[in-house]
C-alpha positions as CSV (number, residue, x, y, z in Angstrom):
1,X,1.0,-10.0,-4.4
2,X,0.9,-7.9,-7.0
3,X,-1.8,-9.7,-8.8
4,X,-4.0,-9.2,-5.7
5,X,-3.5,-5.5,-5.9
6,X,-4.5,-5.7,-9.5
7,X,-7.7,-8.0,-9.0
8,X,-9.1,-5.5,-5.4
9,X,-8.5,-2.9,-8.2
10,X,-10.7,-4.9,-11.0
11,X,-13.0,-5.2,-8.2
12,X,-13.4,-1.6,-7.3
13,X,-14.0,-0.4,-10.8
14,X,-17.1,-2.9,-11.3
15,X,-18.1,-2.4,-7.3
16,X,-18.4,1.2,-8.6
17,X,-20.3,1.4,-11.6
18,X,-23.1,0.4,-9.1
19,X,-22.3,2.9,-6.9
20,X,-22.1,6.4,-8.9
21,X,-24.9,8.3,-6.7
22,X,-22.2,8.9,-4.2
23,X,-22.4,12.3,-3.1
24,X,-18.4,13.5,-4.6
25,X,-19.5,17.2,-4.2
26,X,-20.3,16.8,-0.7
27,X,-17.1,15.0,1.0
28,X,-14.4,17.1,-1.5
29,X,-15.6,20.0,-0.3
30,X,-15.9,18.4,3.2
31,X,-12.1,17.8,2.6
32,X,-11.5,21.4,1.1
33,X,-13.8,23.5,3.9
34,X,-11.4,20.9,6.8
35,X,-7.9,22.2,5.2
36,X,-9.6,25.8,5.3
37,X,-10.6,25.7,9.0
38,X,-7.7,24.1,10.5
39,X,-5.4,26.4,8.2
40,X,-3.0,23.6,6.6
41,X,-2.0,24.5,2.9
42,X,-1.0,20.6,2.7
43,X,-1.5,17.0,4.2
44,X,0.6,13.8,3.3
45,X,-0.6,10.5,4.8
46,X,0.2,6.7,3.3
47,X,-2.7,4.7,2.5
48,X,-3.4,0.7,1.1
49,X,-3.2,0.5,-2.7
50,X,-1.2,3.5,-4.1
51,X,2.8,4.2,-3.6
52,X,4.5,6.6,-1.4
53,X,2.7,9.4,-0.2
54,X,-0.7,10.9,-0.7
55,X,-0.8,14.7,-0.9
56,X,-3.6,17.1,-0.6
57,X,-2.8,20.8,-1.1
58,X,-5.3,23.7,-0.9
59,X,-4.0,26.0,-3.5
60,X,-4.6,29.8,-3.5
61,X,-5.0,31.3,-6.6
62,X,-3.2,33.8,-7.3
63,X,-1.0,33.8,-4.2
64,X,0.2,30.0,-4.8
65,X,1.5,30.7,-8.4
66,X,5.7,31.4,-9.1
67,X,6.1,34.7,-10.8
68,X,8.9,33.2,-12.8
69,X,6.6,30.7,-14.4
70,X,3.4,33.4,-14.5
71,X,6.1,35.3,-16.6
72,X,7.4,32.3,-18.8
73,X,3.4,31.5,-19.7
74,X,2.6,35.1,-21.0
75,X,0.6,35.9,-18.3
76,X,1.3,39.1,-15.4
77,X,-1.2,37.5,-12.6
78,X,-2.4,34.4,-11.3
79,X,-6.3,35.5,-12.3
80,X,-5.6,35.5,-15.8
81,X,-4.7,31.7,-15.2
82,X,-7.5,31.2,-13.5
83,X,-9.6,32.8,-16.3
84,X,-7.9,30.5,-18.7
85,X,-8.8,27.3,-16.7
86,X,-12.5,28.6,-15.8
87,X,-12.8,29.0,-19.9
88,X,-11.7,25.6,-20.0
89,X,-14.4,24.1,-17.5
90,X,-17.4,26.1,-17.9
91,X,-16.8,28.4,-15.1
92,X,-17.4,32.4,-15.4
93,X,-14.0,34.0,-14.9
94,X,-13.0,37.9,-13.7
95,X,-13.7,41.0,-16.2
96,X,-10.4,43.1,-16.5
97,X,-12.1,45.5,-13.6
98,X,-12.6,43.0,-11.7
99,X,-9.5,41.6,-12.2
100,X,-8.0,44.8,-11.1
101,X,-9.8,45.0,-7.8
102,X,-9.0,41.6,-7.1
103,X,-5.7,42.4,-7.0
104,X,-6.3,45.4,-5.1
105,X,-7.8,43.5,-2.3
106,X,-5.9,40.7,-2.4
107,X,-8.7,38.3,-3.2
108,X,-8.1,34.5,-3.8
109,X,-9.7,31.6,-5.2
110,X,-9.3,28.3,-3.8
111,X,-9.1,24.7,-5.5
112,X,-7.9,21.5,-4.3
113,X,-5.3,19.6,-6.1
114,X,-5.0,15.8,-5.1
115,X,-2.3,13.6,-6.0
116,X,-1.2,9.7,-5.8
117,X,1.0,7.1,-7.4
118,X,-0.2,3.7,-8.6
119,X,1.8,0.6,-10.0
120,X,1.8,1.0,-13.8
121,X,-1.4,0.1,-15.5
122,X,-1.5,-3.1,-18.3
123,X,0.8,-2.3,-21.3
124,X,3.2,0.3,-19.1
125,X,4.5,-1.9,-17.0
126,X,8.0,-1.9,-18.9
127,X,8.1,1.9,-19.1
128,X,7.8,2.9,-15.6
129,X,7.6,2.3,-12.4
130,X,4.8,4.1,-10.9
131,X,2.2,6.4,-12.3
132,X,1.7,9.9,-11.0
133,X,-2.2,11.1,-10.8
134,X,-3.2,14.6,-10.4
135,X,-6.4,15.3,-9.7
136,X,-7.8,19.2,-9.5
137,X,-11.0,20.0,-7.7
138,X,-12.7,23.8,-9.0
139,X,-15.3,24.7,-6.8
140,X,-18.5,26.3,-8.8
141,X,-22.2,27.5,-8.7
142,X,-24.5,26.1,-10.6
143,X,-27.9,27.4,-10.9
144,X,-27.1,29.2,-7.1
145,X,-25.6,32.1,-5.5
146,X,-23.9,29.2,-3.3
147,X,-21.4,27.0,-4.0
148,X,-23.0,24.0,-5.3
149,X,-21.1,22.1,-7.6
150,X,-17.7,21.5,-9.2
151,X,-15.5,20.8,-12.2
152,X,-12.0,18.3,-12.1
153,X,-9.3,18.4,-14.4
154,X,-7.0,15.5,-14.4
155,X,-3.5,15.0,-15.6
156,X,-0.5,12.2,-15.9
157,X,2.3,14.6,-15.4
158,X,5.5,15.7,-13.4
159,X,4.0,19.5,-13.2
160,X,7.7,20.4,-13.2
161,X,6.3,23.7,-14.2
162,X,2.7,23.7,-12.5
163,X,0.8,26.8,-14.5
164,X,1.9,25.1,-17.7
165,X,0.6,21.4,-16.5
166,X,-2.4,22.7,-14.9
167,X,-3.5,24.5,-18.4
168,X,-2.5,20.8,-20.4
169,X,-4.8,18.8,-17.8
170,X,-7.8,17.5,-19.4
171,X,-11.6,18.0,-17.8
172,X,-12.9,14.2,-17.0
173,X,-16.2,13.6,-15.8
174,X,-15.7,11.3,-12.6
175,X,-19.5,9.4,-13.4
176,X,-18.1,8.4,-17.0
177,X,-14.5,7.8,-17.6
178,X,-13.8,7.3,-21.3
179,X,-10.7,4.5,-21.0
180,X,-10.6,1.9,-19.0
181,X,-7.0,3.9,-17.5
182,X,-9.3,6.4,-16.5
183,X,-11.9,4.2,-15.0
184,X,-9.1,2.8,-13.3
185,X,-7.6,5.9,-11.8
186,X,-11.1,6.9,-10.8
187,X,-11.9,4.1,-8.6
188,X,-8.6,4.7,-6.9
189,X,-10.1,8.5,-6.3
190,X,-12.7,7.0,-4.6
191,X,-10.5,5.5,-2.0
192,X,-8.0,8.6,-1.9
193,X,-10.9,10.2,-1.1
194,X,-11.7,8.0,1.4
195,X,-8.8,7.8,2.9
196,X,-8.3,11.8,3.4
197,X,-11.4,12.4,4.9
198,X,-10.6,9.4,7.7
199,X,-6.7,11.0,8.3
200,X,-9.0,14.2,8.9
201,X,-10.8,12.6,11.3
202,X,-14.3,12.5,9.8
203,X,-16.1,10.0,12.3
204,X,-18.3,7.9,10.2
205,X,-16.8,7.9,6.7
206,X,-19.8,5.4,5.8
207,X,-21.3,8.8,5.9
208,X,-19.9,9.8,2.5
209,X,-19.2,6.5,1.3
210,X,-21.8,4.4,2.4
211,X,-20.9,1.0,0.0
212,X,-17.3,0.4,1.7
213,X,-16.1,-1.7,4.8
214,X,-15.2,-0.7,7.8
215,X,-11.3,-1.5,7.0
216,X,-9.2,1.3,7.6
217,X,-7.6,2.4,4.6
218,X,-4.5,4.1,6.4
219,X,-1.1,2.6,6.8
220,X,-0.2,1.3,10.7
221,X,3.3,0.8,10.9
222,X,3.9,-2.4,13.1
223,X,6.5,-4.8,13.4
224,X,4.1,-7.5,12.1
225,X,3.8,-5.1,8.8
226,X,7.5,-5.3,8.9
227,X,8.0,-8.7,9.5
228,X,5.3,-9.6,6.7
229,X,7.3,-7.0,4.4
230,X,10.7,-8.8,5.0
231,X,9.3,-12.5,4.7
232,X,8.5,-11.9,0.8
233,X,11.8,-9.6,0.1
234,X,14.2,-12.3,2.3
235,X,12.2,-15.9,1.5
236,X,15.5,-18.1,2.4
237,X,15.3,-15.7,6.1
238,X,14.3,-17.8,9.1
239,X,11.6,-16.2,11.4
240,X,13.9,-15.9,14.4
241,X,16.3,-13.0,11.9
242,X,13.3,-11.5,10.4
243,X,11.4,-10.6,13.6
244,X,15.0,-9.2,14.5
245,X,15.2,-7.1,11.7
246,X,11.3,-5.8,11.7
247,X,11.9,-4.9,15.4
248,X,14.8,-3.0,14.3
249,X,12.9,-1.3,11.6
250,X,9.9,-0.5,13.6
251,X,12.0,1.4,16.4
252,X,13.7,2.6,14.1
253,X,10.4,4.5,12.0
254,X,7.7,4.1,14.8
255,X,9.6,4.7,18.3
256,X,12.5,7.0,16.5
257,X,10.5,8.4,13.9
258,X,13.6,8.6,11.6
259,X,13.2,8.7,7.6
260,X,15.2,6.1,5.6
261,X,18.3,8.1,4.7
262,X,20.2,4.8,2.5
263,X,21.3,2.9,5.8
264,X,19.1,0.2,6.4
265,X,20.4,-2.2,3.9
266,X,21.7,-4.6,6.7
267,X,18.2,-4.8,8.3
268,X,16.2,-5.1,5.1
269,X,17.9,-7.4,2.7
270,X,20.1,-10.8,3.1
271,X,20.9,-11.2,-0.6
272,X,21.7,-7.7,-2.0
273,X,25.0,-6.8,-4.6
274,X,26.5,-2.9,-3.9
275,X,27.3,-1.5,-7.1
276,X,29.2,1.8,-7.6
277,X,27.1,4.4,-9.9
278,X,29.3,4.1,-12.6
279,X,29.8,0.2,-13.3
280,X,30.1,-1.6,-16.8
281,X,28.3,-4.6,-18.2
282,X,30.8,-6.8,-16.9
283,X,30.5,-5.3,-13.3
284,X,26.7,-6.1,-13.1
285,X,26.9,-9.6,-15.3
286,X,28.7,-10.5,-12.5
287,X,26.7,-9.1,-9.7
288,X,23.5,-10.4,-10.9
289,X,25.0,-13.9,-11.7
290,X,26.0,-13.5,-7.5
291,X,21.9,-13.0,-6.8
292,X,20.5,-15.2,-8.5
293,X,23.1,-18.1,-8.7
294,X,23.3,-19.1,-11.7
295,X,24.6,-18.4,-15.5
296,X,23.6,-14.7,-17.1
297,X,23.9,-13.3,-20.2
298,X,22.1,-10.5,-21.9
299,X,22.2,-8.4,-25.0
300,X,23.1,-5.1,-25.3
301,X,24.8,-2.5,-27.9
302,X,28.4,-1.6,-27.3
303,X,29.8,1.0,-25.2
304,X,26.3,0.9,-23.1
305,X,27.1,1.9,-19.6
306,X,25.4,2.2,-16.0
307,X,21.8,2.7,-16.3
308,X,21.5,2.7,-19.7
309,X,22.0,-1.0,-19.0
310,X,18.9,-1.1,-17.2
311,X,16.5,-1.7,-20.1
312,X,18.5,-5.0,-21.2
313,X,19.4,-6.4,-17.5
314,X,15.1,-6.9,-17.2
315,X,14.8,-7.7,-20.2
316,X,16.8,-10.6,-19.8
317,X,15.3,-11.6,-16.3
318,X,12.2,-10.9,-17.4
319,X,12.8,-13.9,-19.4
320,X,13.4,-16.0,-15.7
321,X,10.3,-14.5,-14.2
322,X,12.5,-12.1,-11.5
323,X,13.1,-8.6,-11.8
324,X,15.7,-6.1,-10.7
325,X,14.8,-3.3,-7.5
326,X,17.8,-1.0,-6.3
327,X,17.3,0.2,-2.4
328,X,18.4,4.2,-2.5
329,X,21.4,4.5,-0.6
330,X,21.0,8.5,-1.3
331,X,24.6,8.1,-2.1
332,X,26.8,7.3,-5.1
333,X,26.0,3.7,-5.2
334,X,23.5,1.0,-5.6
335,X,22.3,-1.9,-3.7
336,X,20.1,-4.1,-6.2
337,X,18.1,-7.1,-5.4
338,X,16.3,-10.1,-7.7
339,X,12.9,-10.7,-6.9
340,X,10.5,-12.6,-8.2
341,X,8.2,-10.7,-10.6
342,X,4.4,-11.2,-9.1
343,X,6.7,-9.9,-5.9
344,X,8.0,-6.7,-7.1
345,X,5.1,-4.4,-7.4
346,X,4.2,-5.2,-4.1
347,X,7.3,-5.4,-2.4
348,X,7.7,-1.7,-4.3
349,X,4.1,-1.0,-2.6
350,X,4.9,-1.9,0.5
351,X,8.2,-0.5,0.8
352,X,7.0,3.0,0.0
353,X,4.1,2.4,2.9
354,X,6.6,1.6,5.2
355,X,9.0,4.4,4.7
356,X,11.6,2.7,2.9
357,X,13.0,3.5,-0.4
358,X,12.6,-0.1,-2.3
359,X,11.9,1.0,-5.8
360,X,12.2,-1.1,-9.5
361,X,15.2,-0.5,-11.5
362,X,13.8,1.4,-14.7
């Protein structure tokens, strides 16, 4: 499955190097002038073809800035960051007077900041297990007293402290990505992009992006989603328990609208090993040998405990084409899986669509 999400993504990145006249200044700040008008500061939707949530804030500068982190940067207000970034991207920032009287009227400056998780790209696939993309939109004139234009910084990053990850993030041109990684993250803009304007309602997205189906690229929580989800995870299920278990799941999410909190591991996996949080080499020698039926050893240096083992448990089933996930239980303990390995990113996909917390052990 996974291989399918890799080869609509191949597909994308070729489909839009023909395709580069699409107006981007026209539906981001369609997006941004939406958030302004119906006054939401953030929106978080799933879509097809990136992990967990999508979110789309509408910063404030200075007003969305911590003080505490203004102060650990060496700077006393949020417009000498902004000065700093517009240096960066060719905008024209505030003098020191009109610095001052921004402050004394309370003036802001707006940017968009967009943000998605993908599978990891070729060659990081044994480092992590999702990618984070940030994406920040700086409105601008160019040649016009009217905003006309824009500039985008973009970043792989936690932005545990923002002010300092915004300030690392690098200026990319979204006609001519330089890596095929970038290339790659930009196609998937496109469809982020996409995909917020139609969970904002815009009526004829084709509008916008005129070379795309009609598909909807939002997430519809069904049982049939479900059931498909739980037919890969549980292959050995027969149809009868797995349309009993997506029923469960969809009242449970859809009708309920509850979020996963760890105790749906009876209704989403036949074949799972609980673990403590603290466990030995010996503990999950024998848990894994329990999934997967058969005789396991692996390599590892001595006094190696917990989920330090994690590196050497897949490297060792890597070796058998299967892979380890771990359901959060949001308690002390672990419920892993074995899955096959073309499953796992998709099963990891679909999970996170779904609203459950089905992630790869790392």
């Amino acid at each position: 499955m996974f291989k399918h999400l890799k080869q609509w993504i191949y597909t994308l990145c070729h489909a839009l190097k023909k395709t580069r006249t699409m107006p981007y200044f026209e539906r981001l700040h369609w997006i941004y002038e939406h958030l302004l008008e119906h006054n939401p500061s953030q929106i978080d939707f799933r879509m097809r073809g990136v992990l967990d949530d999508v979110a789309v804030n509408r910063y404030s500068i200075p007003f969305s800035f911590d003080a505490d982190e203004l102060k650990a940067n060496g700077f006393t207000n949020g417009y000498e960051v902004m000065n700093r970034i517009y240096e960066k991207i060719r905008i024209a920032g505030l003098t020191d007077l009109a610095i001052r009287e921004a402050i004394e009227q309370e003036l802001s400056y707006d940017f968009l900041h967009l943000q998605f998780n993908t599978p990891p790209l070729s060659g990081q696939e044994n480092d992590v297990r999702s990618v984070t993309h940030h994406f920040m939109v700086f409105f601008c004139c160019t040649d016009s007293e009217d905003i006309n234009d824009f500039r985008v910084l973009y970043a792989q990053d936690h932005f545990f402290d923002y002010i300092a990850s915004l300030l690392k993030a690098t200026e990319v041109n979204l006609d001519k990505p330089e890596t095929l990684e970038q290339e790659t993250a930009f196609a998937l803009f496109e469809k982020v992009q996409q995909a917020t304007c139609e969970f904002l309602g815009l009526e004829n997205t084709a509008t916008f992006f005129p070379n795309t189906s009609e598909e909807s690229l939002l997430v519809e929580k069904t049982v049939e989603a479900y059931f498909e989800f739980l037919k890969e995870l549980n292959p050995l299920l027969d149809e009868k328990q797995l349309q009993k278990m997506a029923k469960k799941l969809y009242t449970y999410f859809v009708k309920q609208q509850e979020m996963d909190t760890g105790n749906l591991i009876e209704w989403i996996s036949s074949n799972y090993w609980m673990s403590d949080w603290k466990f030995d080499a010996e503990d999950i020698h024998d848990g894994i040998e329990s999934l997967i039926h058969e005789d396991f050893q692996m390599n590892y240096p001595p006094e190696t405990y917990s989920h330090d083992l994690f590196p050497f448990i897949q490297t060792e089933l890597r070796l058998r084409n299967v892979c380890l996930m771990n359901y959060n239980s949001w308690a002390d303990h672990y419920y892993f899986m074995v899955v096959d390995n073309d499953k796992a990113h998709y099963l990891q996909e679909q999970s996170g669509l779904l609203g459950i917390d089905l992630k790869i052990v790392v």
